[in-house]
N, C-alpha and C positions, 0 to 999 in steps of 0.2 A: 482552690484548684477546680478546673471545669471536669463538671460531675457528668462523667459517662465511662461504659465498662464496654468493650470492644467486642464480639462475640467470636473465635477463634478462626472463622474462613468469612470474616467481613471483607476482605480486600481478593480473595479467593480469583487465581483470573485476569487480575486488572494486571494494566502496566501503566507504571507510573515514574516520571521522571524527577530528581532531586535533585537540586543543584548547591553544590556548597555541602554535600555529600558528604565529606571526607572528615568532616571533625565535629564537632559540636553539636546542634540542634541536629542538622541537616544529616549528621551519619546517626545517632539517635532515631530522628523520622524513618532513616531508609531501613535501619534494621526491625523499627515498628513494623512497619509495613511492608516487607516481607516476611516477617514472622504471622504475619494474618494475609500472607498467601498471595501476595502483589511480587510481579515480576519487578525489581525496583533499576532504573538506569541512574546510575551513580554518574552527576557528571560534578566536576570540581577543574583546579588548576593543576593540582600536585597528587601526580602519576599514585606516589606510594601512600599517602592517605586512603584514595579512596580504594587502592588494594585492599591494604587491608580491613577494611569494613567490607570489602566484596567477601576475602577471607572468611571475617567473623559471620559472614551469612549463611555460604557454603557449609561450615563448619557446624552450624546449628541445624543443616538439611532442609534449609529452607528454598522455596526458588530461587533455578539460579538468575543473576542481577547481572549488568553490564558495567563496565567501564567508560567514561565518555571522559577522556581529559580533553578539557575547553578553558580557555583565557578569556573570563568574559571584559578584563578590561582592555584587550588587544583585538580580540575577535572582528573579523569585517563580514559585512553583508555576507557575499558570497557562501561563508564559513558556517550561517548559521541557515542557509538552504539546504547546504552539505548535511549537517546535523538532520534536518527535516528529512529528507530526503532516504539518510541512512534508516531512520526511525520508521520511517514507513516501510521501506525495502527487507527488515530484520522481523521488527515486529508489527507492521501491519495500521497503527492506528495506537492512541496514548489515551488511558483512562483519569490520566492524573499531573497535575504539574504544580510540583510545591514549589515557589520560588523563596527560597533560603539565605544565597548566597547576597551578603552585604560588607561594603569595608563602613569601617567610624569614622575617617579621616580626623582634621584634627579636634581637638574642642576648646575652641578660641572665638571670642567676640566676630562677630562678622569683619569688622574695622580692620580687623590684624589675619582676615582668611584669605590665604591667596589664591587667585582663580587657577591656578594649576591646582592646588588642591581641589577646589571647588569641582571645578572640569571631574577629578579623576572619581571621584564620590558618583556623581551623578553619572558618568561613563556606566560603574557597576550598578549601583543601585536602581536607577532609574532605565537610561539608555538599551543596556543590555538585558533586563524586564523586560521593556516592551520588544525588542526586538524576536525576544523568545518565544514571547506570548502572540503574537503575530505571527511570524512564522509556525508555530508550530497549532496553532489554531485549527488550520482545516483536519490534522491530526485526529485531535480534540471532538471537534465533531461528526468524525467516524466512529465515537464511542457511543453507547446507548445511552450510557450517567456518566457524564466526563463532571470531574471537581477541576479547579484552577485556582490556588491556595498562595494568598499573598503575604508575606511577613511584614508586618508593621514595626510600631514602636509607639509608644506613649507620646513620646516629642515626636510623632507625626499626626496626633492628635489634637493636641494644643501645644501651641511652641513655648520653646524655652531656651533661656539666654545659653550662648554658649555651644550652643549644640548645632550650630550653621549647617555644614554641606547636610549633613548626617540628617538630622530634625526634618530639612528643607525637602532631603530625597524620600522621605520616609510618607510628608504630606503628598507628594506627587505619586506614590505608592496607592496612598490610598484614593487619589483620584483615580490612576488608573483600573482599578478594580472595580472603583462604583460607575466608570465608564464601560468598561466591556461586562459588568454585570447590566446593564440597562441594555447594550447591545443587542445579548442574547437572551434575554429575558421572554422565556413564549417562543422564541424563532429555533433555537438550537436547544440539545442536549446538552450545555454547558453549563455550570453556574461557577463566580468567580465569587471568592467571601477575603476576608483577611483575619490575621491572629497577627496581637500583641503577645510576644511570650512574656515577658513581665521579666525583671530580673532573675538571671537563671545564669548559674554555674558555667561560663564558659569565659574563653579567651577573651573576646570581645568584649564582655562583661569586668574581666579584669582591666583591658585597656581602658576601660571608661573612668571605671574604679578601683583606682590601684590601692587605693588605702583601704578597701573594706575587706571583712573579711569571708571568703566566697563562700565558706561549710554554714552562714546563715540562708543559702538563697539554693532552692531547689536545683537539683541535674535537670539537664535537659533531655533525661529519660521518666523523671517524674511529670513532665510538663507534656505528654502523650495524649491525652485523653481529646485534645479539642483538634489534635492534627490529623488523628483516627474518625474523629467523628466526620471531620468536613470532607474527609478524603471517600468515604463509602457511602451506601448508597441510605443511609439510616441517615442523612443531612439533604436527602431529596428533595428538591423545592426550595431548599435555604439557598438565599444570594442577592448578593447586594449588602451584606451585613456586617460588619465590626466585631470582632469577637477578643476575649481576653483569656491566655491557657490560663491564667492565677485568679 
């Protein structure tokens, strides 16, 4: 596990955006980081997930978080100015952008994937990334220490049979991260890094692996320490870099 201890007002201040909020890693991160003091905007698809994590925030006294329901595989342009636009108008300016939210699509030989599959993978994973990261960019650098935190995957590392749209969107992840880390690299208060969470206790992890059994393989509340570290300001300077929470 990545060896770091959080220090209790590390995120003290910030506001930071999560997408994919509502279940998994992504409601895990938001309650991390509100619990060390980050105003966190919860955005997902489905309304009553990310309630309730807004819930468990409130309920723990920590700052209060927002609600953002967004479709990032429907969303059009316009929708994601609207977002910007809100985020500026509410909160002024974003210290933080965990991009979380990913589908697996199917896991089949390339020969047998069909490009409506393929399309709709790359739609979330890919497309609506960058459109986030783009748009809400100038955000970003109205922060003093803005983080921009990319979720990877091992099969976006080095590929592997099987794993098409998913694997495919995952290497395009991490181009886009070591591009707009080089971008602002010296020019902006921005740095962009990525994390492999590693097998970890969630849905998605079962869809992949439906036969294993998931009480071998960390929560995605044990796997904290690398998404606290890149988020505040004790990862200053780091970017452009590949990280692993395991």
């Amino acid at each position: 596990m990545f060896d770091y201890s959080a220090r209790p007002e590390l995120l003290k201040d910030r506001v930071i955006l999560v997408t994919g909020a509502g279940r998994g890693i992504g409601a895990a991160a938001a309650k991390a980081y509100a619990a060390h003091g980050a105003t966190v905007l919860l955005l997902g698809k489905t309304e009553a997930n990310l309630t309730q994590v807004y819930d468990e925030i409130e309920a723990a006294g920590h700052p209060q978080p927002a609600v953002i329901p967004f479709n990032l595989e429907t969303a059009l342009p316009h929708q994601y100015d609207e977002l910007a636009a809100m985020i500026e108008t509410e909160f002024g300016h974003l210290d933080g952008l965990l991009h979380n939210a990913s589908i697996i699509g199917p896991r089949t030989p390339i020969e047998q994937l069909s490009g409506e599959n393929f399309m709709r993978v790359m739609q979330v994973n890919v497309n609506a990334m960058f459109m986030l990261t783009s748009t809400l960019l100038p955000l970003l650098k109205l922060s003093q220490d803005a983080s921009v935190v990319f979720t990877s995957s091992s099969v976006g590392r080095k590929g592997r049979a099987y794993w098409g749209a998913y694997g495919v969107s995952k290497f395009a992840t991490e181009g886009l991260m070591q591009t707009l880390a080089d971008e602002v690299d010296t020019v902006a208060p921005v740095r962009a890094n990525s994390i492999n969470p590693g097998a970890t206790r969630t849905s998605m992890r079962a869809q992949a692996y439906p036969g294993e059994n998931p009480l071998n393989n960390p929560t995605p509340e044990e796997i904290m320490p690398v998404y606290l570290y890149l988020m505040g300001p004790d990862s200053a300077g780091i970017n452009g870099q590949a990280f692993n929470a395991q």
